[in-house]
C-alpha positions in Angstrom: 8.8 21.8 -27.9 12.3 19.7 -28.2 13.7 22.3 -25.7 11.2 21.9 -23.5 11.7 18.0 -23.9 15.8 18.5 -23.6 15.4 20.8 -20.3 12.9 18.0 -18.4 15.7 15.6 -19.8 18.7 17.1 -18.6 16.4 18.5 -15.2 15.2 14.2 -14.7 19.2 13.1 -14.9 20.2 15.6 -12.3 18.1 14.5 -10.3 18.9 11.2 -10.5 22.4 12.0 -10.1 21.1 13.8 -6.8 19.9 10.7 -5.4 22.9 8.7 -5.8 25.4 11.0 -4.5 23.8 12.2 -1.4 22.2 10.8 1.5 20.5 13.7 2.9 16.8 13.3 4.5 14.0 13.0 2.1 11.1 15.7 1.7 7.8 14.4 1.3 4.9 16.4 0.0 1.3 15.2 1.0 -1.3 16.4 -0.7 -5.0 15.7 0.6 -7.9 15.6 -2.3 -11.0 16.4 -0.6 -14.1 15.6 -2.9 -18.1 15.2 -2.4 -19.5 13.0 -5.4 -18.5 10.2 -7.6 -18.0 12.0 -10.4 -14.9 14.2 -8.5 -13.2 10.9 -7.1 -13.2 10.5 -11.2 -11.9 13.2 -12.3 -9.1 13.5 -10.1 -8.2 9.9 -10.3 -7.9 10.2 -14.1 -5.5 14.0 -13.2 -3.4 11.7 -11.4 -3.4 8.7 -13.4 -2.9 10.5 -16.6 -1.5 13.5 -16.3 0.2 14.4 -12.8 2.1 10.8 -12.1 3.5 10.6 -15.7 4.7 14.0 -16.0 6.5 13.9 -12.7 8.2 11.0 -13.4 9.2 12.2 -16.6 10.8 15.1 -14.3 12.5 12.0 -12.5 10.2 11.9 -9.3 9.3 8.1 -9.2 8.1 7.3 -6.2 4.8 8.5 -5.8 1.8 6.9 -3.5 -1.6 7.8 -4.4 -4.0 6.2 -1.3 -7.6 6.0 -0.6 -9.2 6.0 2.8 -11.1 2.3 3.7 -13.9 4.0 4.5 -14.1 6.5 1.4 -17.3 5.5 0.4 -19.4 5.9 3.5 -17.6 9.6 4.5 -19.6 12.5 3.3 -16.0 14.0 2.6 -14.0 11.6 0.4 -10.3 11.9 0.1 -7.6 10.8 -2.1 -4.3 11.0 -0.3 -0.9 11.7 -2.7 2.8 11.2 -0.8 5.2 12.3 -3.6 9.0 12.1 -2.2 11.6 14.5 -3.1 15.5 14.5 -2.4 14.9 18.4 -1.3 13.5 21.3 -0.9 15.4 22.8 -3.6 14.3 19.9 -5.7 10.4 19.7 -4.6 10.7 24.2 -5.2 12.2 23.6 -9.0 9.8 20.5 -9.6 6.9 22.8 -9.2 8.3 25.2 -11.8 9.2 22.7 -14.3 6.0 20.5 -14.2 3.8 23.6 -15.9 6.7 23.9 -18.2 5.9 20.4 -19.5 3.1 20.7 -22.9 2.6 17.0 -22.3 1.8 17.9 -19.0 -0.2 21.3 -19.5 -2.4 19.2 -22.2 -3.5 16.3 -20.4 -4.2 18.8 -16.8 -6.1 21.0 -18.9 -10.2 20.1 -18.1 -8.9 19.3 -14.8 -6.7 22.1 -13.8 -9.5 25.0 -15.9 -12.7 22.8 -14.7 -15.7 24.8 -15.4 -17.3 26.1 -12.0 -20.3 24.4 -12.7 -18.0 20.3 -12.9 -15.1 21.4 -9.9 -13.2 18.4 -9.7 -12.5 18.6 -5.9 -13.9 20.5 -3.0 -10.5 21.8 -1.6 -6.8 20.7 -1.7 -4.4 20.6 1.2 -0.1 20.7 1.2 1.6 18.9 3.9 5.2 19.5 3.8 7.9 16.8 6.1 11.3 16.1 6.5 12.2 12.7 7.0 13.4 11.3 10.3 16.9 10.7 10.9 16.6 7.2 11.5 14.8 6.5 8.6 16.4 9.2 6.1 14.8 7.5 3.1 11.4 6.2 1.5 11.0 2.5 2.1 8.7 0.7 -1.0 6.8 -1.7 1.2 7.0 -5.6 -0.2 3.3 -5.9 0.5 2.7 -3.6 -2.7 1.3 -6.3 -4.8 -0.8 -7.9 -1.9 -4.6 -6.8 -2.7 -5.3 -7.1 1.2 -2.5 -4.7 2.1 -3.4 -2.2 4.7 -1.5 1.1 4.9 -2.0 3.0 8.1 -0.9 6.8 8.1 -0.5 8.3 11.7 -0.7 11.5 12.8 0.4 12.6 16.4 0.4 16.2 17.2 2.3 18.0 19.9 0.5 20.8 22.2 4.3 22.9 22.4 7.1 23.1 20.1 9.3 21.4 22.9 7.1 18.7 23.8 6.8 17.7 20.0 10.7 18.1 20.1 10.7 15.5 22.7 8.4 13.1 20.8 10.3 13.1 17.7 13.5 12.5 19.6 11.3 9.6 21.5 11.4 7.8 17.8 15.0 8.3 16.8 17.0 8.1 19.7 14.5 6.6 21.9 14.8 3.8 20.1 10.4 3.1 18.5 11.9 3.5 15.3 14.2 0.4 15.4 11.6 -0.9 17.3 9.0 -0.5 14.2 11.3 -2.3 12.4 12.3 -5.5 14.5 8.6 -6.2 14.5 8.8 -6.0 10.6 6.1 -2.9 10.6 6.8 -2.0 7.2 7.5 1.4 7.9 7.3 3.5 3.9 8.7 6.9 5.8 8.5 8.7 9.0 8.8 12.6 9.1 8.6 16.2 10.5 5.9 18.2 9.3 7.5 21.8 8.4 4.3 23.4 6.9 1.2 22.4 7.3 -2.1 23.0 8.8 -1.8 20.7 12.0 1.7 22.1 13.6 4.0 20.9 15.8 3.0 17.8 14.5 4.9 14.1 13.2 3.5 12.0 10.2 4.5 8.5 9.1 3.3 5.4 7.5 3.0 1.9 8.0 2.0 -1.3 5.9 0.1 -4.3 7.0 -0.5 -7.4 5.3 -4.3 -7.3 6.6 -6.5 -6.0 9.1 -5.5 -9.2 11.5 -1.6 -8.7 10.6 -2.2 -5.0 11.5 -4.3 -6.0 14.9 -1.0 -8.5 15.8 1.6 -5.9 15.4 0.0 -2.9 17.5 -0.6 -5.8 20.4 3.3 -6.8 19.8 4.1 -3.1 20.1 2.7 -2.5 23.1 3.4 -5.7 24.5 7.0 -5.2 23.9 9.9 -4.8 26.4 11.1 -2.3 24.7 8.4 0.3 24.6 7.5 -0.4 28.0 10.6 0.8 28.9 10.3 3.7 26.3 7.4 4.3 27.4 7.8 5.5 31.1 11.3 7.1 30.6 10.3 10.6 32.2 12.7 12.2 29.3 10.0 11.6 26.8 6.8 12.7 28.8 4.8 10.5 27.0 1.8 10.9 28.7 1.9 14.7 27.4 4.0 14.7 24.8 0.7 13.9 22.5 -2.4 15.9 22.7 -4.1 14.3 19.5 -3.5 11.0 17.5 -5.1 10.4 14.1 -5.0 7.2 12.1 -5.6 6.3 8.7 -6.3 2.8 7.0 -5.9 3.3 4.0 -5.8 1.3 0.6 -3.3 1.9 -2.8 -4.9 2.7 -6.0 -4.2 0.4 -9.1 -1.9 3.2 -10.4 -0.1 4.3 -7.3 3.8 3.8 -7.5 4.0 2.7 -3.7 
């Protein structure tokens, strides 16, 4: 057990040491929930609260965002959305090993992880994994955390050729939306490349509103904007097919959620 203890230790600080050396692109990891009944939204609430977000940071991950949809409780497929960010690939590849190394860990998962067939805590699980953008190479905490009317909007915009998505993600860095985003104080918390996942080519990121009105005032500012009408008709970004499908999220934080 004290090795155990020493090796998350020592496997925590080099991570930490990670972080401040090297400014390489984040990984995020986005795992979807998907659930039917009350009792599920439970019992994976609890997994995360009380097992899952405390052993991982004890492995030095601390920025973790556990998110519910707005309109969870009218969907006949409920979600619970988790963005856990890693410094890299190497790091999100060892975290998985080291997390069912953890007793602590392995305890408090138990009726969750071994759930009887008869109580399944969830109805399936999806892995999304992204690179962060170059322009925004790190996770951003939004300010509004503590703000109970905070809306976070997750967008999804996928690409109908490997080129064309090529083009859209360029259309964010160099193209210039992403410092866009941020003169208009969009609150961006990351913006990435998805490199596995079951939507492909495809871009995810995230944004953070005060309110639904704050949210509503910033889209119309956005398009509105000299800049993205510019953007927005430069045949080098073939915006009008660079997109084949757009999702968006509202989204609200749980009580436990680090971001």
């Amino acid at each position: 057990m004290k090795k155990m203890i020493a090796r998350i230790t020592v496997f925590a600080l080099l991570n930490t040491f990670c972080i401040m050396s090297y400014a390489q692109k984040d990984i995020y990891e986005m795992l979807v929930y998907k659930l039917k009944t009350a009792e599920q939204i439970t019992a994976t609430d609890n997994f995360l609260k009380d097992a899952y977000l405390p052993a991982m940071h004890r492995l030095g991950i601390k920025q973790i965002g556990v998110f519910k949809p707005v309109a969870n409780d009218t969907a006949e497929i409920k979600k619970i959305i988790v963005l856990v960010q890693y410094i890299s690939l190497d790091v999100w590849q060892r975290t998985k090993s080291n997390i069912n190394m953890d007793l602590v860990y392995e305890s408090a998962a138990k009726s969750f992880a071994d759930a009887d067939t008869s109580h399944l805590p969830y109805v399936r699980l999806e892995s999304t994994i992204m690179e962060a953008f170059p322009d925004q190479p790190k996770l951003i905490p939004t300010s509004l955390k503590s703000n109970p009317d905070a809306l976070y909007e997750l967008r999804s915009y996928e690409s109908p050729t490997e080129e064309l998505h090529r083009v859209k993600v360029n259309m964010f860095n160099a193209g210039g939306e992403v410092i866009l985003f941020k003169r208009l104080d969009f609150q961006a918390v990351f913006y990435s490349d998805v490199l596995s996942g079951s939507r492909m080519p495809n871009l995810i990121y995230m944004v953070v509103f005060a309110n639904a009105a704050a949210k509503e005032e910033h889209w119309k500012a956005f398009g509105s904007s000299p800049e993205w009408k510019t953007i927005s008709v430069d045949p080098k970004y073939r915006n009008n097919v660079s997109v084949s499908h757009i999702d968006s999220w509202l989204l609200k934080r749980t009580a436990y959620s680090d971001l």
